[in-house]
N, CA, C and O atoms as a DFTB+ gen file, in Angstrom:
328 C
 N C O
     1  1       0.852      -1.163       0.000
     2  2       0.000       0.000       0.000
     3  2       0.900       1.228       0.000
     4  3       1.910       1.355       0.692
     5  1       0.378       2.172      -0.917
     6  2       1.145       3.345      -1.182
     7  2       0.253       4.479      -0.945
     8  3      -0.592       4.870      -1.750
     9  1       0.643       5.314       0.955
    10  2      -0.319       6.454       0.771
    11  2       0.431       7.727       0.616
    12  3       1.527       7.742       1.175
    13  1       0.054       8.851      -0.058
    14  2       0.394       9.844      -0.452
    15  2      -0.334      11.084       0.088
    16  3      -1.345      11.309      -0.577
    17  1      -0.102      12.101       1.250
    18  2      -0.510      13.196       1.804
    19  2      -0.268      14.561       1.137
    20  3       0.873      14.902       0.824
    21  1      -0.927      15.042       1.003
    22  2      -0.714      16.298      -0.222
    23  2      -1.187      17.773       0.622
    24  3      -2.362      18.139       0.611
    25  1      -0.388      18.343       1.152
    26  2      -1.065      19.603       2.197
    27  2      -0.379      20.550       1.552
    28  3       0.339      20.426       0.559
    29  1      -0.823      22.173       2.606
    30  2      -0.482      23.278       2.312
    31  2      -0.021      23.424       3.894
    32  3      -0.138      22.673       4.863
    33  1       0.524      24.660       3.719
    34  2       0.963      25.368       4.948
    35  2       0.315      25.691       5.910
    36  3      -0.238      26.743       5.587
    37  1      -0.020      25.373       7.117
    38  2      -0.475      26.409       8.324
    39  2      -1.456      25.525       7.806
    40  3      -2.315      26.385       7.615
    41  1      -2.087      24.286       7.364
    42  2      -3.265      23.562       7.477
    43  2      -3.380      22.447       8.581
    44  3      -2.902      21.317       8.480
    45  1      -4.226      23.037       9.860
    46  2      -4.814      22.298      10.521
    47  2      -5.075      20.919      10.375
    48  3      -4.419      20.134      11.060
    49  1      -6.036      20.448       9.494
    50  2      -6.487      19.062       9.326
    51  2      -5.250      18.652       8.277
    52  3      -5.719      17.638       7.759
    53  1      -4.240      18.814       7.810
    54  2      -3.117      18.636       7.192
    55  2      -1.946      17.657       8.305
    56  3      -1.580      16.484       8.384
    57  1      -1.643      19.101       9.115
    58  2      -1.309      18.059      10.524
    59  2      -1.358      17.402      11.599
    60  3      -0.509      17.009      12.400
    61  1      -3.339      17.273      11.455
    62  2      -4.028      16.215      12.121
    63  2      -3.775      14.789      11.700
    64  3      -3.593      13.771      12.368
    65  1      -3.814      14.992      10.488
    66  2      -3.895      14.046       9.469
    67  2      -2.460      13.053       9.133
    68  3      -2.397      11.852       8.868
    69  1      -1.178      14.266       9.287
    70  2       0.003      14.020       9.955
    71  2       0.466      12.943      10.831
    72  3       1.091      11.895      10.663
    73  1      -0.197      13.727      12.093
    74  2       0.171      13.248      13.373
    75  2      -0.782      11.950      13.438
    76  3       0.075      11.087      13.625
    77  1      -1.446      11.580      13.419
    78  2      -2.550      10.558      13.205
    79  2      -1.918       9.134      12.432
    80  3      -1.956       7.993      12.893
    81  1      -1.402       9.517      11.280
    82  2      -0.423       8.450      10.389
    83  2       0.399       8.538      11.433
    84  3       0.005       7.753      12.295
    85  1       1.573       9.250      11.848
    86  2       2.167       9.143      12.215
    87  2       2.315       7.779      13.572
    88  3       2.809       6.652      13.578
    89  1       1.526       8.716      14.707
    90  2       0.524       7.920      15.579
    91  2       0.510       6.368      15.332
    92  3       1.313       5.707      15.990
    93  1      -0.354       5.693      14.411
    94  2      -0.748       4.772      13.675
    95  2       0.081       3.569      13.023
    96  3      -0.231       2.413      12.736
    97  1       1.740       4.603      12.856
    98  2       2.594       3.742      12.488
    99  2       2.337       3.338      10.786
   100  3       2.581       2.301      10.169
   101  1       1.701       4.727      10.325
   102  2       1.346       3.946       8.463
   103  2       2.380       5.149       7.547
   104  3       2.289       6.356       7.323
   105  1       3.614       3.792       7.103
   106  2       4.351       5.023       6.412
   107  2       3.581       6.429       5.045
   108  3       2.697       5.964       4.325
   109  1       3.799       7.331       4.901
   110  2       3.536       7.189       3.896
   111  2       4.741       9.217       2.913
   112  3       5.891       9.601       3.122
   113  1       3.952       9.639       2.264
   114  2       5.050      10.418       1.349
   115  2       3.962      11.459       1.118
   116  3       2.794      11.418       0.733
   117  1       5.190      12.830       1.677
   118  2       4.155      13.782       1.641
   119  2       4.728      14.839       0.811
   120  3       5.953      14.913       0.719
   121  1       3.872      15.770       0.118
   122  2       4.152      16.572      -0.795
   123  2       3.711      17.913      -0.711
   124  3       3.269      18.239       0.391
   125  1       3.725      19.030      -1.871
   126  2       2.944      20.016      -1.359
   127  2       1.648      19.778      -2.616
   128  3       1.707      19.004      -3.572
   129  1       0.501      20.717      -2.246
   130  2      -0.402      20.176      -3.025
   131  2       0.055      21.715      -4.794
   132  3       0.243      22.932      -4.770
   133  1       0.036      20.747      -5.885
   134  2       0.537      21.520      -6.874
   135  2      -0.948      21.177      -8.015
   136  3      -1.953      20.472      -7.927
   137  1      -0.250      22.323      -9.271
   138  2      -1.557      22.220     -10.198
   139  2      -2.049      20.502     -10.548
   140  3      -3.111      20.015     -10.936
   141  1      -0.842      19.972     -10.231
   142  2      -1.508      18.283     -11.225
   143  2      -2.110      17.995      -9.840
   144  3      -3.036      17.254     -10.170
   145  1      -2.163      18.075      -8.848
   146  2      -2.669      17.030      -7.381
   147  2      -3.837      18.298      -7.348
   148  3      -4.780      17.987      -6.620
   149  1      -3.975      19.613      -7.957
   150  2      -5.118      20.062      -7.912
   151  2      -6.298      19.379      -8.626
   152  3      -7.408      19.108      -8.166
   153  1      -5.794      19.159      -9.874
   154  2      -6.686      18.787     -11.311
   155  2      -6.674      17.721     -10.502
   156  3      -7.269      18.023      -9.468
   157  1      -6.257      16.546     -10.474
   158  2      -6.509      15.650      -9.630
   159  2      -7.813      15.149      -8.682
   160  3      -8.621      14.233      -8.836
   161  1      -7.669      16.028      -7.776
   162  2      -8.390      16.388      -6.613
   163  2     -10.089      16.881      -7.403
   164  3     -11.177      16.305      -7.404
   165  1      -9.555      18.365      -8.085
   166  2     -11.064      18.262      -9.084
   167  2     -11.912      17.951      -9.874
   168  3     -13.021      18.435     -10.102
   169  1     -10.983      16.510     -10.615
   170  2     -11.543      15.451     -11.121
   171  2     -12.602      14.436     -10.302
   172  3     -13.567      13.786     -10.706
   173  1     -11.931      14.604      -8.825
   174  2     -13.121      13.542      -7.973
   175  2     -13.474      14.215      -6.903
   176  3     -13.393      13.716      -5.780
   177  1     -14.015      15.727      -7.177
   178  2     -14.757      16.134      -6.422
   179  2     -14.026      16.802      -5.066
   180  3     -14.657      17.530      -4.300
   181  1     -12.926      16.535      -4.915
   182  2     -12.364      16.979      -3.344
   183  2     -12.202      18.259      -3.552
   184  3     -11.971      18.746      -4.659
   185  1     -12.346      19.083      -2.170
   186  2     -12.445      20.462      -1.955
   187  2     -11.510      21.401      -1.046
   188  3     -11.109      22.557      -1.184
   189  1     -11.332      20.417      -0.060
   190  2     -10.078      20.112       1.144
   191  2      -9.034      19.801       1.245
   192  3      -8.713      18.917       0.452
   193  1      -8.145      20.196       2.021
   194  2      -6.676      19.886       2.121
   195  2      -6.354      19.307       3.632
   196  3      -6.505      20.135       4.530
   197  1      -5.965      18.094       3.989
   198  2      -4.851      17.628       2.757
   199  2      -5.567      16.552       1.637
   200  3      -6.488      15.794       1.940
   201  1      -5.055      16.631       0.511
   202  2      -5.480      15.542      -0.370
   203  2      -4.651      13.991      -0.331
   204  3      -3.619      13.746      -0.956
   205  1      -5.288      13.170       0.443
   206  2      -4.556      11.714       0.667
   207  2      -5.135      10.675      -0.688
   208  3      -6.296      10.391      -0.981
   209  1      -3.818      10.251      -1.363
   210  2      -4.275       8.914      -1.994
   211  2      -3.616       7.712      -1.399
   212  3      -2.526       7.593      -0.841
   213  1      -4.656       6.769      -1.691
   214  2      -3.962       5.581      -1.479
   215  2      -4.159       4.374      -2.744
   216  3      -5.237       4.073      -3.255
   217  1      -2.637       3.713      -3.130
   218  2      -2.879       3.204      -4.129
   219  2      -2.477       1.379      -3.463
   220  3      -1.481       0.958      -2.874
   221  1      -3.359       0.897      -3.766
   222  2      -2.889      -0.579      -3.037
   223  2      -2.527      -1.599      -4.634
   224  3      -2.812      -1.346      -5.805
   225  1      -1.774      -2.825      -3.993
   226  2      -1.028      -3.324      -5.285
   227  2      -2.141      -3.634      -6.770
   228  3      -3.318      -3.978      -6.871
   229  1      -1.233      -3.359      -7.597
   230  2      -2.308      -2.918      -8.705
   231  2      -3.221      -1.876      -9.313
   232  3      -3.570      -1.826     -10.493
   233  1      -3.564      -1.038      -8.319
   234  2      -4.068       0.020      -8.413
   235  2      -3.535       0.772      -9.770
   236  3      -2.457       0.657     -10.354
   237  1      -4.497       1.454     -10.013
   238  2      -4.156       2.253     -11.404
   239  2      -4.855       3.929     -10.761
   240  3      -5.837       3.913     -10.019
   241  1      -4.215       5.206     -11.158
   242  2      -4.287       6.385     -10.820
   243  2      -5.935       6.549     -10.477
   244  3      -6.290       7.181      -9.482
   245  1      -6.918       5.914     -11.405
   246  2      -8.307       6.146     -11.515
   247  2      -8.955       5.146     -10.701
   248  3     -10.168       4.979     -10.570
   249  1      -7.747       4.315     -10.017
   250  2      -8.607       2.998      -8.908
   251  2      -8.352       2.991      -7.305
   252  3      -8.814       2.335      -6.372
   253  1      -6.974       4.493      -7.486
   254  2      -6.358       4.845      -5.818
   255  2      -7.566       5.367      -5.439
   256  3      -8.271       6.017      -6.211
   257  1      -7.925       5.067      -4.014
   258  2      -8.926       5.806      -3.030
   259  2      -8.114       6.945      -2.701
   260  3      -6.891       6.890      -2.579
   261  1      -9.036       8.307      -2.516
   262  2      -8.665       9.469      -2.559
   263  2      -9.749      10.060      -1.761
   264  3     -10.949       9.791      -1.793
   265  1      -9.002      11.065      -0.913
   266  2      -9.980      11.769       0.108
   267  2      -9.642      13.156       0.315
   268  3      -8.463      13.472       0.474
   269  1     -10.395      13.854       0.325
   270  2      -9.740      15.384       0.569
   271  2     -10.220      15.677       2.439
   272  3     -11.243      15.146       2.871
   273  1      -9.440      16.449       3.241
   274  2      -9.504      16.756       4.749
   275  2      -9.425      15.394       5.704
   276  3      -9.408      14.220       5.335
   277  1      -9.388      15.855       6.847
   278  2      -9.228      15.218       7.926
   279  2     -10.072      14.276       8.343
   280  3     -10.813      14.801       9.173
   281  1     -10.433      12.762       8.140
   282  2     -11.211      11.551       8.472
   283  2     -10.138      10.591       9.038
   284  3      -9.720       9.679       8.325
   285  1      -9.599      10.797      10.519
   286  2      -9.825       9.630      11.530
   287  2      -9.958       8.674      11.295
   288  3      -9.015       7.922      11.542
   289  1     -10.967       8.206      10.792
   290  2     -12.041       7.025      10.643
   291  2     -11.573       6.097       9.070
   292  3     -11.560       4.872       8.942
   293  1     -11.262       7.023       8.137
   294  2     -10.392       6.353       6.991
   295  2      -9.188       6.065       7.388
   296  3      -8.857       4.978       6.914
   297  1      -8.322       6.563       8.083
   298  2      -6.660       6.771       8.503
   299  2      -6.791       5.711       9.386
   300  3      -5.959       4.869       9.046
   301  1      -7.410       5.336      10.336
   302  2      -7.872       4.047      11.129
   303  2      -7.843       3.051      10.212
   304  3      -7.058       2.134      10.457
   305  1      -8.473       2.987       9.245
   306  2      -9.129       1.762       8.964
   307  2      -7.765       1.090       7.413
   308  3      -7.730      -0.010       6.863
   309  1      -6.855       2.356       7.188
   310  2      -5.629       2.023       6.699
   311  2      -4.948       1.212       7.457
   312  3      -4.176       0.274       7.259
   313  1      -5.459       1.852       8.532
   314  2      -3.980       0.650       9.913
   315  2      -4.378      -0.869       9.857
   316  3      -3.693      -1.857      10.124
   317  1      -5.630      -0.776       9.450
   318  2      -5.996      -2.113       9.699
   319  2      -5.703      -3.051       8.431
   320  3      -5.647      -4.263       8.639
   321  1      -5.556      -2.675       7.426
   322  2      -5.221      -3.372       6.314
   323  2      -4.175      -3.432       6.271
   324  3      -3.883      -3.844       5.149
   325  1      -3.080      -3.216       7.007
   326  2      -1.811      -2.955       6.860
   327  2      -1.442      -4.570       7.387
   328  3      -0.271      -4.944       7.459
């Protein structure tokens, strides 16, 4: 599993979202959010930062689960598939 955190500066649910992986023990690779992780993001609707994908084996760009802001409750449930 490959997750990818995509924030801006001085964003709150960015380093909730952070500390939480962190917490959790789920590696993952963080970036800043740019025009392609925008288009991205506005292709499936997300509005929020940070923009997390996750691509599990096989996955293709249009099959990674993708979430925009701070959900706990998804970041949990990564740990568990791990």
């Amino acid at each position: 599993m490959l997750v990818n955190l995509y924030s801006k500066p001085n964003c709150m649910a960015c380093n909730q979202s952070k500390r939480l992986l962190d917490k959790l023990g789920i590696d993952y690779t963080e970036g800043p959010i740019t025009e392609d992780v925008l288009a991205f993001a506005k292709d499936r609707g997300l509005t929020q930062a940070p923009i997390i994908t996750v691509y599990r084996t096989g996955d293709t760009i249009n099959e990674a689960t993708a979430w925009g802001g701070f959900y706990p409750e998804k970041i949990k449930q990564l740990a568990q598939e791990r």
